[in-house]
C-alpha positions as CSV (number, residue, x, y, z in Angstrom):
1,X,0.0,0.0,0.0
2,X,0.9,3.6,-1.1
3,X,-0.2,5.6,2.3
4,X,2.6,8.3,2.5
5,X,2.2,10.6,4.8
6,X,0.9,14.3,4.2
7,X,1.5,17.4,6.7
8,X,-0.2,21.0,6.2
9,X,1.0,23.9,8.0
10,X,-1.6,25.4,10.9
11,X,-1.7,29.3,12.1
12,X,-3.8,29.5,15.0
13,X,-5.6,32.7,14.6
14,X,-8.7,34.7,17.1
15,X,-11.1,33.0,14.5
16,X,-10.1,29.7,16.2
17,X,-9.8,30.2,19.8
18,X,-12.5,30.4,22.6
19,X,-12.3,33.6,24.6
20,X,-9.0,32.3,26.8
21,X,-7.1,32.0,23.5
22,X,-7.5,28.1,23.4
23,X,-8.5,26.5,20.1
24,X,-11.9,25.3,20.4
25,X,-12.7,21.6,20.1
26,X,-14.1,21.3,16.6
27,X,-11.4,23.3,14.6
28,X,-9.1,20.0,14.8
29,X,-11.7,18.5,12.6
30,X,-10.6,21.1,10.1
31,X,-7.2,21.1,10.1
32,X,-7.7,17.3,9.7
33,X,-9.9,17.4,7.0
34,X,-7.4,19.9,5.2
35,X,-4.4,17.1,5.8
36,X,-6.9,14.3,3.8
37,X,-7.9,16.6,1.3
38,X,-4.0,17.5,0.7
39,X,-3.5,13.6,0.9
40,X,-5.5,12.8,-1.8
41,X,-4.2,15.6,-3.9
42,X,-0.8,15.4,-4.1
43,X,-1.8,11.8,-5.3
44,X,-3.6,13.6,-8.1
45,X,-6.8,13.0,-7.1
46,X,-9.0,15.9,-6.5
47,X,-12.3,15.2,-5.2
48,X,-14.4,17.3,-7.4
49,X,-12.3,15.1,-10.9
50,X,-13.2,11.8,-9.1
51,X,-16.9,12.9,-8.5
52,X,-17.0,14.3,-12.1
53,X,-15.5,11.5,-13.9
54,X,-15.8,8.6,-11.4
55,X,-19.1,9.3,-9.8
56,X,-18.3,9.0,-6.8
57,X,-17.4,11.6,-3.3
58,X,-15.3,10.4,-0.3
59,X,-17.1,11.2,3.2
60,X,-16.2,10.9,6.2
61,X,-17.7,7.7,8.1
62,X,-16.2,7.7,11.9
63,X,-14.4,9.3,13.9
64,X,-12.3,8.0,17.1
65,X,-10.3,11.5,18.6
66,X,-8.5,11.7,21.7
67,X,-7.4,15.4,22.9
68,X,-4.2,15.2,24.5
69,X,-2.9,19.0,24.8
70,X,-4.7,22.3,23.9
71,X,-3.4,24.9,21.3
72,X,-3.4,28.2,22.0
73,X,-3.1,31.4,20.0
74,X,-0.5,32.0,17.5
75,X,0.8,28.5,17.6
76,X,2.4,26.9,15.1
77,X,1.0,23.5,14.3
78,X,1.4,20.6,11.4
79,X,-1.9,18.7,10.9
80,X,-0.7,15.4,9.5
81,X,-2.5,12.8,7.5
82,X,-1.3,8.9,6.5
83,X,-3.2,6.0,5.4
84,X,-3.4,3.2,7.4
85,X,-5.7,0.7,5.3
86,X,-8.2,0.1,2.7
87,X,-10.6,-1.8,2.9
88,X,-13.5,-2.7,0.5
89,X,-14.9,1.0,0.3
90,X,-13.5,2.5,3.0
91,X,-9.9,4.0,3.6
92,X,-8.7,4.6,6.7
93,X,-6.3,7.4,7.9
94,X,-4.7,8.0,11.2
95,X,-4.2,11.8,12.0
96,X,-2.4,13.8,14.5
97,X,-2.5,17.4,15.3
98,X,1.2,18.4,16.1
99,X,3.5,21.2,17.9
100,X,6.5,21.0,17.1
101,X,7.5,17.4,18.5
102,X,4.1,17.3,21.0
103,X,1.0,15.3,19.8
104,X,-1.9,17.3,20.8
105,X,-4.5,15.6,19.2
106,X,-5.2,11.8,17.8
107,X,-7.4,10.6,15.5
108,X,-8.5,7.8,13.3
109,X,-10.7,8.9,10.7
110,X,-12.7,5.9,8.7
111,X,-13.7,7.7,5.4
112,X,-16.1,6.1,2.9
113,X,-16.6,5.9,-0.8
114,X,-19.9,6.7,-1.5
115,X,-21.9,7.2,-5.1
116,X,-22.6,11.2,-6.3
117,X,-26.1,10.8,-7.3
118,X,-27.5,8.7,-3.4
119,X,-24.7,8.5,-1.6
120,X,-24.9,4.9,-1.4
121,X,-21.5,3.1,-0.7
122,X,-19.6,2.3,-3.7
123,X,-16.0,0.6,-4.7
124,X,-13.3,2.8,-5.1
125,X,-12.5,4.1,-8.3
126,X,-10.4,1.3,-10.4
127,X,-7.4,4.5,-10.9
128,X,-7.4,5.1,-7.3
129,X,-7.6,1.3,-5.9
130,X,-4.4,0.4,-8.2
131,X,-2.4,3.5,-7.3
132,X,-3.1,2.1,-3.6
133,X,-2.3,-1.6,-4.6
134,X,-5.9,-2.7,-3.1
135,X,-8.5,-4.5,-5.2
136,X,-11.1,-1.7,-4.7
């Protein structure tokens, strides 16, 4: 398997902090989200191609998090993203949420290939099942 490993620069800004300057809860969702999206596209697959020409969208299914250290205004972080299976329509991607060396937040993050037009759960796309070495 392909899986790599993808990392995307955080700026913690006012727009993601609670009034004591400590990133709220959900914003890790977003920084994590940006580290899949980034995953898939330096693989050369961007998610609005693959729905065009393959029919299909890649949403997210679960979500297991554990907070280990807040972030906190103007910190520096690296939201990192690498694959750690596929399996039948699903791909599976552990995540952290970094400072520097610290781990502040973990995360596996089960996301599912489902069909454009009912959101039904489909294979994955032949192109993107070889480039992983899975059957999809």
């Amino acid at each position: 398997m392909n899986s790599g490993r993808t990392e995307v620069p955080v700026r913690i800004y006012h727009e993601d902090t609670d009034a004591g300057g400590v990133v709220y809860h959900a914003n890790y969702l977003c920084y994590m989200e940006r580290a899949r999206t980034d995953w898939l596209h330096e693989r050369g697959f961007d998610h609005d191609r693959v729905a065009r020409e393959h029919g299909v969208l890649f949403v997210v299914r679960s979500i297991e998090i554990k907070f280990q250290r807040p972030a906190r205004l103007g910190d520096n972080l690296l939201a990192v993203a690498e694959l750690a299976g596929v399996r039948h329509g699903l791909m599976t991607f552990r995540q952290t949420v970094m400072r520097g060396p610290q781990s502040l937040v973990r995360a596996q993050v089960t996301v599912a290939c489902v069909k454009v037009e009912d959101f039904t759960v489909a294979v994955i796309p032949p192109a993107l099942a070889h480039f992983l070495g899975v059957k999809g």
